[in-house]
C-alpha positions as CSV (number, residue, x, y, z in Angstrom):
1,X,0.0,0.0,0.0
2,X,3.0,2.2,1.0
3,X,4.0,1.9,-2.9
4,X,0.5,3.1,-4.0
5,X,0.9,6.3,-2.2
6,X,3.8,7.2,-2.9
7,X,3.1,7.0,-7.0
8,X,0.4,9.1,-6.2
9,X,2.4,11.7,-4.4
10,X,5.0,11.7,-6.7
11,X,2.5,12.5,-9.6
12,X,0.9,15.1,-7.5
13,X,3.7,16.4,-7.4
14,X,4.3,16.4,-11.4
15,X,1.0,17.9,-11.8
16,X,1.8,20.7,-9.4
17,X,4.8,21.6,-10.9
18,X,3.4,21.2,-15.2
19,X,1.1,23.5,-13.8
20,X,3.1,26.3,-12.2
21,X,4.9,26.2,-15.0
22,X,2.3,26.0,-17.3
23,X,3.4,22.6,-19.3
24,X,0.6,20.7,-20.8
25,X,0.9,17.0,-19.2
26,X,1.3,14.2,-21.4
27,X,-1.0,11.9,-19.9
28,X,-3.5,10.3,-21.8
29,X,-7.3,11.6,-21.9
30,X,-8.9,10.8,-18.5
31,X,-11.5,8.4,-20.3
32,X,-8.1,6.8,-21.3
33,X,-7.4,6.4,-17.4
34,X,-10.7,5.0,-16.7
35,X,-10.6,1.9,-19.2
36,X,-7.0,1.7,-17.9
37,X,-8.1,1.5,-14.6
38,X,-10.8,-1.2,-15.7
39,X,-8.2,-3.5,-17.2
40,X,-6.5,-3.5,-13.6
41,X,-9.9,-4.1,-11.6
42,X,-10.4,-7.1,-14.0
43,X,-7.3,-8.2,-13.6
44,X,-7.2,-8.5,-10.2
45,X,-10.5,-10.0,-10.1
46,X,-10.0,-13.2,-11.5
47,X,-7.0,-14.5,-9.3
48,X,-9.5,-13.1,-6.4
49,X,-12.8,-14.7,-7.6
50,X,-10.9,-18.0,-9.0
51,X,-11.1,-19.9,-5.3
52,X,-14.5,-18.7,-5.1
53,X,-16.0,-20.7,-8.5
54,X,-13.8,-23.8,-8.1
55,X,-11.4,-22.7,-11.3
């Protein structure tokens, strides 16, 4: 968990400073980060819900 905040500190950060000094970021679209964000839920869900259906 330790690892997850600090990634998301550290591009806090990043966003903080692109903005002061007004640089546009070059992360993808947020709907981008949403399907991407999909992919790991579903990921993760299969190893989790594999014990649960006998697989």
């Amino acid at each position: 968990m330790e690892s997850y905040l600090v990634s998301l500190s550290a591009g806090v950060l990043v966003g903080v400073i692109y903005s002061v000094i007004k640089v546009r970021s070059p992360a993808p679209p947020l709907v981008a980060l949403i399907g991407l964000l999909g992919m790991l839920i579903g990921a993760q869900a299969i190893p989790t819900l594999r014990p649960l259906f006998g697989f």
